[in-house]
Residue frames as a rotation matrix with the C-alpha (Angstrom) as fourth column:
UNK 1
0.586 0.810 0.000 0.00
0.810 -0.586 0.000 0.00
0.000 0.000 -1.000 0.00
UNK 2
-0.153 -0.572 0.806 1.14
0.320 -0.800 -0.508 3.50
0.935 0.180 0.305 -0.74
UNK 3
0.207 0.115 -0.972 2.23
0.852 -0.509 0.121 5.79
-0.481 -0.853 -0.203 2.51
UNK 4
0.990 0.138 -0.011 1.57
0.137 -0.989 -0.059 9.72
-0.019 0.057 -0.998 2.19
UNK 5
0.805 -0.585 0.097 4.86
-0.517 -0.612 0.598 10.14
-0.290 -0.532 -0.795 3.95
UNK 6
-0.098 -0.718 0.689 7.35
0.257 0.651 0.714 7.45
-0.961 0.247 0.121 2.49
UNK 7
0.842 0.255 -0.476 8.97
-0.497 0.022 -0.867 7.51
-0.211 0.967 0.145 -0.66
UNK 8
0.276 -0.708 -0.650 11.47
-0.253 0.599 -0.760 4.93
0.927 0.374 -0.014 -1.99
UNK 9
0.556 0.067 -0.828 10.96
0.571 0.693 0.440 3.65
0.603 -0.718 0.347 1.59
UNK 10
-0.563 -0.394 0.726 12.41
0.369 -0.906 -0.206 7.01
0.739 0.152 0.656 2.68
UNK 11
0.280 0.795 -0.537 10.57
0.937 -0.347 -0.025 8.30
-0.207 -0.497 -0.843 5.91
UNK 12
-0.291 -0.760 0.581 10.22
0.815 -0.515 -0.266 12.28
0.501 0.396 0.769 5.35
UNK 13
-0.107 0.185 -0.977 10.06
0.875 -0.449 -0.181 15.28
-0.472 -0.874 -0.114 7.36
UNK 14
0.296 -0.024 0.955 9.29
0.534 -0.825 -0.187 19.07
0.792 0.565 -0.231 6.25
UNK 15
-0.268 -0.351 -0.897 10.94
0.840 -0.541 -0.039 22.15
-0.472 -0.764 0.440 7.62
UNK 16
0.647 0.736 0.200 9.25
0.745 -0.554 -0.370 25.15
-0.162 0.389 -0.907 6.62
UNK 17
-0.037 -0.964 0.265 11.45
0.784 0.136 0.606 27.19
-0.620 0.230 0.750 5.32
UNK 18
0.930 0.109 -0.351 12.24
-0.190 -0.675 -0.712 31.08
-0.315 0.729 -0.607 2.52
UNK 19
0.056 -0.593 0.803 14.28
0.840 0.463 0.283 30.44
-0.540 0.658 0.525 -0.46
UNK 20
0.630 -0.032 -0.776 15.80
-0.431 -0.845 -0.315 33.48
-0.646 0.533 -0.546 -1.88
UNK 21
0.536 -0.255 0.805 16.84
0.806 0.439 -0.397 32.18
-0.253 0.861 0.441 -5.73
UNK 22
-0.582 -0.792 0.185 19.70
0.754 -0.440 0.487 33.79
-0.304 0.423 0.853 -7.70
UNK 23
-0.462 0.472 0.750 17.18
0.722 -0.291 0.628 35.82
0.515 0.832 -0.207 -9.52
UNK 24
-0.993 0.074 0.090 15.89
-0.092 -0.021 -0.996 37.12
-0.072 -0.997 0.028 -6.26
UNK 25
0.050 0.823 -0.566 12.57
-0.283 0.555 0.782 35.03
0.958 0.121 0.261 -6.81
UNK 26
-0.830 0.101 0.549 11.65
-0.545 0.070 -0.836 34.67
-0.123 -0.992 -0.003 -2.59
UNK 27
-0.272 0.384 -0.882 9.92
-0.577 0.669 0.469 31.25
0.770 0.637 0.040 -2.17
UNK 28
-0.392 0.117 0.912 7.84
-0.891 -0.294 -0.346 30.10
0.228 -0.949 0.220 0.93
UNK 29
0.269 0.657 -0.704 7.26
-0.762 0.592 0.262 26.89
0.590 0.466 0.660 1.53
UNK 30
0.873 0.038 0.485 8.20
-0.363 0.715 0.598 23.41
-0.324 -0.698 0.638 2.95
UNK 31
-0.243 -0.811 -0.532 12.01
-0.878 0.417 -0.235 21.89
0.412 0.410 -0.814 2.25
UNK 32
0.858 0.424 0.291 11.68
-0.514 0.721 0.465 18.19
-0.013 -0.548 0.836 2.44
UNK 33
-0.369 -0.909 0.196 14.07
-0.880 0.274 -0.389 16.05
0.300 -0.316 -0.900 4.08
UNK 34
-0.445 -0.173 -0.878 14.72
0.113 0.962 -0.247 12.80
0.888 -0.210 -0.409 5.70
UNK 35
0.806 0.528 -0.268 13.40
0.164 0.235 0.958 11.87
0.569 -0.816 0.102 8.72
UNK 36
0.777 -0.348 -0.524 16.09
0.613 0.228 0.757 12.73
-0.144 -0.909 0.391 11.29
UNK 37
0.023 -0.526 0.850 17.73
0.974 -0.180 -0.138 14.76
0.225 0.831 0.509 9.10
UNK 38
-0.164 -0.069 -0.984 18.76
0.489 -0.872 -0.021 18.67
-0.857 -0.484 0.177 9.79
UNK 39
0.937 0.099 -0.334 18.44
-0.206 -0.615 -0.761 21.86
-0.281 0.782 -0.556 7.19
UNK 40
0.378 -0.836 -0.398 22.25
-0.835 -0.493 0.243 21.43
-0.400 0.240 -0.885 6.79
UNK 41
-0.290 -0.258 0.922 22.13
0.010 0.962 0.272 18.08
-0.957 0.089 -0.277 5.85
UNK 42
0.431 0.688 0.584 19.42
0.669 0.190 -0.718 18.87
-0.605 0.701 -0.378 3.55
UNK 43
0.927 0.099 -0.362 21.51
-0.279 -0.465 -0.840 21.40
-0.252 0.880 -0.404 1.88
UNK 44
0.024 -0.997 0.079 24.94
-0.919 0.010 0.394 19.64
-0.394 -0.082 -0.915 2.45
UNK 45
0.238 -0.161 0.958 24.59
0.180 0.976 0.120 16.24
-0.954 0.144 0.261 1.01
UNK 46
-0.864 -0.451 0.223 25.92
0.150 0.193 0.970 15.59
-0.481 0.871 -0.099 -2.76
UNK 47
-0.051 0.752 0.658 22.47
0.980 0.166 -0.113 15.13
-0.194 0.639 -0.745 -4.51
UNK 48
-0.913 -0.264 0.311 22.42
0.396 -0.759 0.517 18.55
0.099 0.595 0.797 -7.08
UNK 49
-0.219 0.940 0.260 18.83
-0.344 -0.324 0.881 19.10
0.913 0.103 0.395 -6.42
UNK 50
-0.959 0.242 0.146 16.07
-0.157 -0.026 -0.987 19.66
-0.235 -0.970 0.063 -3.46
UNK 51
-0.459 0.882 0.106 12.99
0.583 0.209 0.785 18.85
0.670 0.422 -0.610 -3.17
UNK 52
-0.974 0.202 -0.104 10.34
-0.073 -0.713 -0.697 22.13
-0.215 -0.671 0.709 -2.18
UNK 53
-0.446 0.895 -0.021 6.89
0.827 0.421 0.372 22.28
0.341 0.149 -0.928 -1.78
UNK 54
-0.880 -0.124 0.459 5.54
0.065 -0.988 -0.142 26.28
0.471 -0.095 0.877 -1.65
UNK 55
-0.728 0.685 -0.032 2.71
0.144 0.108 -0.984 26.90
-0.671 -0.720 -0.177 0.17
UNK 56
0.196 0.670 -0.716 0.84
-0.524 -0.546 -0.654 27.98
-0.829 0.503 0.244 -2.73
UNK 57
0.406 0.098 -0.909 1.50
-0.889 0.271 -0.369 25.15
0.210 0.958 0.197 -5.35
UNK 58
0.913 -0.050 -0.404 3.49
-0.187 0.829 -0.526 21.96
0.361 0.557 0.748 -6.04
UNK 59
0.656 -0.641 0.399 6.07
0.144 0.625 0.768 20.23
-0.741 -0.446 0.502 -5.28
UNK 60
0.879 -0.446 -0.169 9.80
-0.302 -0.246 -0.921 21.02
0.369 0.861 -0.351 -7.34
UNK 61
0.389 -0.847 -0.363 12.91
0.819 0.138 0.557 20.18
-0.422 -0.514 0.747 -7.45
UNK 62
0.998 -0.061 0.019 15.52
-0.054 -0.959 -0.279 23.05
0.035 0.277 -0.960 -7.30
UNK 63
0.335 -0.878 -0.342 18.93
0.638 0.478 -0.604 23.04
0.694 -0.015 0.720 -8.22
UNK 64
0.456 -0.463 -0.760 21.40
0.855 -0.009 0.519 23.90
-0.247 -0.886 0.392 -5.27
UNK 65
-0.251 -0.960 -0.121 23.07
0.895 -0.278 0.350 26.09
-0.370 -0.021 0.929 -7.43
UNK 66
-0.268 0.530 0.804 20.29
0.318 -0.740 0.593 28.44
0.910 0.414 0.030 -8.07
UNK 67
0.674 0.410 -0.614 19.34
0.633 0.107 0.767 28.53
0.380 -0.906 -0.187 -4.33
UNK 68
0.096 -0.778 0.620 20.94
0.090 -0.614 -0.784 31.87
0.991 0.132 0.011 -2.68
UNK 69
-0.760 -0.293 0.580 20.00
-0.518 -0.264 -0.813 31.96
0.391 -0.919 0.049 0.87
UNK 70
-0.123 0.707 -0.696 17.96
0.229 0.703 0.673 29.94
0.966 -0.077 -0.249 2.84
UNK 71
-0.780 -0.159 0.605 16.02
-0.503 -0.417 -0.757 30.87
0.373 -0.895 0.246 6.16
UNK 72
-0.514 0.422 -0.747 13.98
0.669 0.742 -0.041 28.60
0.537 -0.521 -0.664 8.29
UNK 73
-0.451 0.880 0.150 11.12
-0.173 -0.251 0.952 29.53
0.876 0.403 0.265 9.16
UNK 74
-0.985 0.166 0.055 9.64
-0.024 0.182 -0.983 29.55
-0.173 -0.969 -0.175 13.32
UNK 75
-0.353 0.935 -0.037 6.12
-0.037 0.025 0.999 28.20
0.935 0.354 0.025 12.35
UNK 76
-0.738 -0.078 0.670 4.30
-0.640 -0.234 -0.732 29.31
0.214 -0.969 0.123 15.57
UNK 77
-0.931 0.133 -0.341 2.98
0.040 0.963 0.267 26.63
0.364 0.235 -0.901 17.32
UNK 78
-0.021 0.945 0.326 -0.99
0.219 -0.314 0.924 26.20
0.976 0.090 -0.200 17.88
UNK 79
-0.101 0.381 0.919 -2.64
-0.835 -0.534 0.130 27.66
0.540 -0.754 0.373 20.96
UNK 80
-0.814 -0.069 0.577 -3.03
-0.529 0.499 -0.686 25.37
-0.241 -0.864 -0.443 24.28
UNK 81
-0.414 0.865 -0.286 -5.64
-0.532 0.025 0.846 22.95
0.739 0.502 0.450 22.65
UNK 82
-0.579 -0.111 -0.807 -5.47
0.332 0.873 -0.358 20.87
0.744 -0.476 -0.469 25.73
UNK 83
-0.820 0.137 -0.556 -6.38
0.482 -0.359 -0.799 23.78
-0.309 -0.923 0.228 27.74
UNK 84
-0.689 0.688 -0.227 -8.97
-0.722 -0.680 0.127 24.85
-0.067 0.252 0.965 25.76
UNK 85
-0.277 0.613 -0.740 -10.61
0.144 0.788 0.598 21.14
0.950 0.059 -0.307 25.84
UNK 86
-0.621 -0.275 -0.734 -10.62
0.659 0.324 -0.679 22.23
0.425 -0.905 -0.020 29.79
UNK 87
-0.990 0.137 0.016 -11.71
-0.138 -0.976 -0.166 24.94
-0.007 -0.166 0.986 29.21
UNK 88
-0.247 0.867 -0.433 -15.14
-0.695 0.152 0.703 23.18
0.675 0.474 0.565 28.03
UNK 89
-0.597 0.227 -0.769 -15.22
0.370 0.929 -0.014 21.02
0.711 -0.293 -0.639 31.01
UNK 90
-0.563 0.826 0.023 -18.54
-0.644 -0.421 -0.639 22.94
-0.518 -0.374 0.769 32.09
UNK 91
-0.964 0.174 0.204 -20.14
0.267 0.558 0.786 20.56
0.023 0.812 -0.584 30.48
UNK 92
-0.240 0.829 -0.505 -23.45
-0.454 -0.556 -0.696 22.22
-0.858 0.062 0.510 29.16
UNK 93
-0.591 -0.211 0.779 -24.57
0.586 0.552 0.594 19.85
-0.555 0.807 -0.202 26.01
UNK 94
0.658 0.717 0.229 -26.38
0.651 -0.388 -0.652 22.99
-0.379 0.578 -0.722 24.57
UNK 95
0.647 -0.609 -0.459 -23.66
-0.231 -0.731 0.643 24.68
-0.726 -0.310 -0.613 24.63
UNK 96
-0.253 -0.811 0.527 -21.65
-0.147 0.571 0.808 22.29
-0.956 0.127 -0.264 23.27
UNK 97
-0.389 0.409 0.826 -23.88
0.785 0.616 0.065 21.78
-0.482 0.674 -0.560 20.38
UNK 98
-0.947 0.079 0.311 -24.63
0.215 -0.565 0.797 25.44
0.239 0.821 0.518 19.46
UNK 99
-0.389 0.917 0.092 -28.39
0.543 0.148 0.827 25.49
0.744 0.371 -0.555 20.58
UNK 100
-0.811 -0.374 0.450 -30.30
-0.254 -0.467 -0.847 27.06
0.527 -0.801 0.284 22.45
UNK 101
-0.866 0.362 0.345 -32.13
-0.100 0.550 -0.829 25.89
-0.490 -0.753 -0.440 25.33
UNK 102
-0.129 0.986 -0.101 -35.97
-0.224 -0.128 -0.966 24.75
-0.966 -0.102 0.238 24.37
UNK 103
-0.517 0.199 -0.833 -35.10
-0.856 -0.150 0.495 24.01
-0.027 0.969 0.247 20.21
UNK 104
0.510 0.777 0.369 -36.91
-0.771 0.603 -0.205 21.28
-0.382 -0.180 0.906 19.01
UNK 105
0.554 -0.462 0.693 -35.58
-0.144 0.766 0.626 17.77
-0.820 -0.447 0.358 18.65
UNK 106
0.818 -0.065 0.571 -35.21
0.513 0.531 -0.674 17.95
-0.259 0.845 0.468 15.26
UNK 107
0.826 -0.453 0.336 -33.17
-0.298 -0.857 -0.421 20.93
0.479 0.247 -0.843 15.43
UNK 108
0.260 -0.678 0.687 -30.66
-0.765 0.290 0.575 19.30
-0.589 -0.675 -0.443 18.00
UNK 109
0.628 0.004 0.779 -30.62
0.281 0.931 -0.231 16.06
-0.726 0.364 0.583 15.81
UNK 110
0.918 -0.059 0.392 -29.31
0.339 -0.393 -0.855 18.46
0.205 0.918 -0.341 13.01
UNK 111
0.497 -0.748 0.439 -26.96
-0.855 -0.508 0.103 20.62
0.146 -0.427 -0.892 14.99
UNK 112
0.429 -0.415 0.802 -25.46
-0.295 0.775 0.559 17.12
-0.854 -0.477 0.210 16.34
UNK 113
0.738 -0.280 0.614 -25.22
0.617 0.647 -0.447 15.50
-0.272 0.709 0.651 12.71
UNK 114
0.818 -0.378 0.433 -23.54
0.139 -0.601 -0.787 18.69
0.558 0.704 -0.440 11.47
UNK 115
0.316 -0.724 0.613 -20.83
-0.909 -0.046 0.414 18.60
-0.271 -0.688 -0.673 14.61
UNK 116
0.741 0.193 0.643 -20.40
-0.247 0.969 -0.006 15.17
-0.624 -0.155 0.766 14.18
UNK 117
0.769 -0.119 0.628 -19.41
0.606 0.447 -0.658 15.04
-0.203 0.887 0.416 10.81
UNK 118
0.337 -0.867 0.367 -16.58
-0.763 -0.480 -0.434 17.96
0.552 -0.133 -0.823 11.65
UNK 119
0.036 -0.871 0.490 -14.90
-0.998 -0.057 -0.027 16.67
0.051 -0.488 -0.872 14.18
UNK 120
0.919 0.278 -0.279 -15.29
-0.364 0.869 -0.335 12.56
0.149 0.409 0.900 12.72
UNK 121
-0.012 -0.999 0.051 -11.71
-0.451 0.051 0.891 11.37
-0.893 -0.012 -0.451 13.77
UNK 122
-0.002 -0.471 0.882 -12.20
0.650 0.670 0.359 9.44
-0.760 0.574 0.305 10.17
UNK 123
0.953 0.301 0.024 -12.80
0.280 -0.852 -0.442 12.64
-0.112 0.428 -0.897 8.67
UNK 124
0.781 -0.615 0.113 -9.06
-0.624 -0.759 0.186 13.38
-0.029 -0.216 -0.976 9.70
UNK 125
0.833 -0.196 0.518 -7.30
-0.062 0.896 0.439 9.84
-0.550 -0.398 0.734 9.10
UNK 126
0.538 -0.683 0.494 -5.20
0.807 0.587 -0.067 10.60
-0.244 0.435 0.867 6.38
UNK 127
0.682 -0.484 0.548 -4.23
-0.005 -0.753 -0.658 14.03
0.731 0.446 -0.516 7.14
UNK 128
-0.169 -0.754 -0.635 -1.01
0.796 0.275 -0.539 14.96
0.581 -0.597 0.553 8.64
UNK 129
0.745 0.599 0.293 -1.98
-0.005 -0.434 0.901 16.68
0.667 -0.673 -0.320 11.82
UNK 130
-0.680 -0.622 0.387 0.35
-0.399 -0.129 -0.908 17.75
0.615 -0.772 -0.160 14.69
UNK 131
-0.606 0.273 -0.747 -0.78
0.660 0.698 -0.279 15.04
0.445 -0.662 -0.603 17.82
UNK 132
-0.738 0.458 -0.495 -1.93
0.503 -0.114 -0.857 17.81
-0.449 -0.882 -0.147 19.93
UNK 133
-0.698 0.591 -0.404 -4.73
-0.693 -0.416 0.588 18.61
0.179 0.691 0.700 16.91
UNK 134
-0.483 0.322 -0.814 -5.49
-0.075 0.911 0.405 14.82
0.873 0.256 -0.416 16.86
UNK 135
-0.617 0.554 -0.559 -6.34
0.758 0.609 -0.232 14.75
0.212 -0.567 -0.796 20.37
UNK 136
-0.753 0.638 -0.162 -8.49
-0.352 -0.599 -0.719 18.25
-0.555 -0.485 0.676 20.38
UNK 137
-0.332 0.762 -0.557 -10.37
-0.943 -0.263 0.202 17.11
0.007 0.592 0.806 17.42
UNK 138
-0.742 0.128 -0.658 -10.76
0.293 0.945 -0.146 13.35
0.603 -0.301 -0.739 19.29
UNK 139
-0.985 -0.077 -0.154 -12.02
0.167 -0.206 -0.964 15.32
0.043 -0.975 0.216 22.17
UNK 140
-0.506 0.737 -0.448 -14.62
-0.780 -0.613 -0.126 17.41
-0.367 0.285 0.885 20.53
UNK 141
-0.410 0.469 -0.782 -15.94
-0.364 0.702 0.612 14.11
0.836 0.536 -0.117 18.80
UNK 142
-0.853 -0.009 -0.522 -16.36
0.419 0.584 -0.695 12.98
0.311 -0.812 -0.494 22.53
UNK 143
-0.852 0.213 -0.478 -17.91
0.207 -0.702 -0.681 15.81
-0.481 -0.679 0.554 23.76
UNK 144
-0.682 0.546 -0.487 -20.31
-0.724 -0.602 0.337 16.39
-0.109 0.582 0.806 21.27
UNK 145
-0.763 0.185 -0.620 -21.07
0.043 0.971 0.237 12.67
0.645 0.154 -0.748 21.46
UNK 146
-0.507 0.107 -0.855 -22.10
0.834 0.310 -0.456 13.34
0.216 -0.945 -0.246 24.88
UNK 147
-0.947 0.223 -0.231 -23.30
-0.273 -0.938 0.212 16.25
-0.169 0.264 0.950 24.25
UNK 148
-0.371 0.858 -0.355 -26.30
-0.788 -0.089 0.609 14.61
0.491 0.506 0.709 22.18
UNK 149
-0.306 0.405 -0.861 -26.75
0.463 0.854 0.238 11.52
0.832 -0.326 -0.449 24.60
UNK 150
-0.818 0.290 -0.497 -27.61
0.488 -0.109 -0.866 13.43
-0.305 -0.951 -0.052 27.52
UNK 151
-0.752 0.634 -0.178 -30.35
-0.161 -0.438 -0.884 14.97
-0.639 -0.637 0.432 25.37
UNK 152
-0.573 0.481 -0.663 -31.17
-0.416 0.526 0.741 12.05
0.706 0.701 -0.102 23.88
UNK 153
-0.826 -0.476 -0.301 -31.23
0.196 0.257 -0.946 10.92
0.528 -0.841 -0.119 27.22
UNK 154
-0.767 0.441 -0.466 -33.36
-0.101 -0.801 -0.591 13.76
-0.634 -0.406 0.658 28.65
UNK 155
-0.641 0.524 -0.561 -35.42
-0.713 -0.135 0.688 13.09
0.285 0.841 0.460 25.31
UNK 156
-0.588 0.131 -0.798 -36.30
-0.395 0.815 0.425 9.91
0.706 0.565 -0.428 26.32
UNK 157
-0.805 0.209 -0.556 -37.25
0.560 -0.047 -0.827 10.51
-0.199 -0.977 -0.079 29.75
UNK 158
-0.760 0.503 -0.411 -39.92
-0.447 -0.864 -0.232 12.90
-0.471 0.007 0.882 28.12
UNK 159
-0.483 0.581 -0.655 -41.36
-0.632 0.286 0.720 10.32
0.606 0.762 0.229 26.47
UNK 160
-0.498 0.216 -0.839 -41.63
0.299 0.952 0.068 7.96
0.814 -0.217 -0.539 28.57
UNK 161
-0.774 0.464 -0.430 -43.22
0.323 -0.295 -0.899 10.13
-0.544 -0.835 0.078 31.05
UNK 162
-0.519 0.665 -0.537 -45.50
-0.854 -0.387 0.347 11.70
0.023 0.639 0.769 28.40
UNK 163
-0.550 0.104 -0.828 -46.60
-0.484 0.769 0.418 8.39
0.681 0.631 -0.373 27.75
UNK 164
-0.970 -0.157 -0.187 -47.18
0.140 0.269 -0.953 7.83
0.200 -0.950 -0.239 31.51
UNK 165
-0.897 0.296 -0.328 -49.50
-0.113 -0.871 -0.477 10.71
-0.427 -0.392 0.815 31.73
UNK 166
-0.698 0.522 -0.491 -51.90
-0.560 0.029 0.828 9.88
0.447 0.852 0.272 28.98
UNK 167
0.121 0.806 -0.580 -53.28
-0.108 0.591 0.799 6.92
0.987 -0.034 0.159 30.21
UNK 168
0.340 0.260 0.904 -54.33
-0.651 -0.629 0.426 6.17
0.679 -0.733 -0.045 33.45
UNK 169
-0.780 -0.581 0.231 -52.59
-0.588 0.556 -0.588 4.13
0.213 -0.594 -0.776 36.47
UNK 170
-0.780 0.619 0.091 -56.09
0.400 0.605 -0.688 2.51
-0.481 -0.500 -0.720 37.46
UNK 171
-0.712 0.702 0.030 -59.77
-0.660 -0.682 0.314 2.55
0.240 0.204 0.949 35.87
UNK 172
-0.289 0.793 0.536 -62.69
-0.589 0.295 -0.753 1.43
-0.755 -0.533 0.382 37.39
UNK 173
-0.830 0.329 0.451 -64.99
0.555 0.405 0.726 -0.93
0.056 0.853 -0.519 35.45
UNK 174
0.291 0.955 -0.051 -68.14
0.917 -0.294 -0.271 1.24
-0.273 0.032 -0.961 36.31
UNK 175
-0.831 -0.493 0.258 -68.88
0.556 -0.761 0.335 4.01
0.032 0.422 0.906 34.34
């Protein structure tokens, strides 16, 4: 089976990276390397060409000897997602779902399907994702889970009392 990340059995790594070309063409993108590999490997080894990948197009190779300066790039890293999963540990499943109190079921059934289907961990299986993405957008799949069982939950308890109410606990035979 093909892997995303493997090529000629090759594990590879990106390092984000601006490429100022002889020409002074200024080029923003991803420099792939090896796995374990540094930027100075990646521009010190023998092989006459790199392989880049701009943020805005395709994959190229570039020859070394057109390549004029090279600066690495401090991609800043995402906000505390852990602490914002904490942040949500009010746990309020209207909230959680977008609704407000009193909608009808169908409306909650909706709002659920349409959360759901964001934060699907197969929805996200074959992208590459930094871990501490994988486990906010696990989380939220939880939460939202739970989110709609407590007022399916809460649904069901309305029926079954509704249901109660209707008919009566005891009827006479005389009428």
């Amino acid at each position: 089976m093909f892997e995303r990340n493997r090529v000629d059995n090759v594990d590879q790594g990106y390092v984000s990276v601006e490429l100022v070309l002889n020409g002074g063409q200024i080029l923003v993108g991803k420099a792939v390397i090896a796995a374990g590999r540094t930027i100075i490997d990646f521009l010190n080894n023998t092989a006459a060409f790199v392989e880049f990948e701009p943020y805005d197009g395709d994959k190229t190779f570039l020859a070394k000897s057109n390549i004029r300066s090279v600066r690495v790039l401090q991609v800043p890293k995402g906000t505390n997602l852990a602490g914002r999963l904490r942040d949500l540990d009010g746990f309020d499943p209207w909230q959680i779902l977008n609704l407000q109190r009193g909608t009808t079921w169908e409306e909650t059934r909706i709002a659920y399907h349409r959360l759901a289907k964001i934060y699907h961990p197969d929805r996200y299986a074959t992208a590459e994702l930094p871990e501490e993405v994988k486990t906010y957008l696990s989380g939220m799949a939880r939460r939202v889970n739970a989110a709609y069982s407590a007022l399916e939950a809460a649904q069901a308890q309305k029926r079954q009392y509704a249901g109660a109410k209707q008919e009566p606990i005891y009827t006479s035979g005389v009428r």
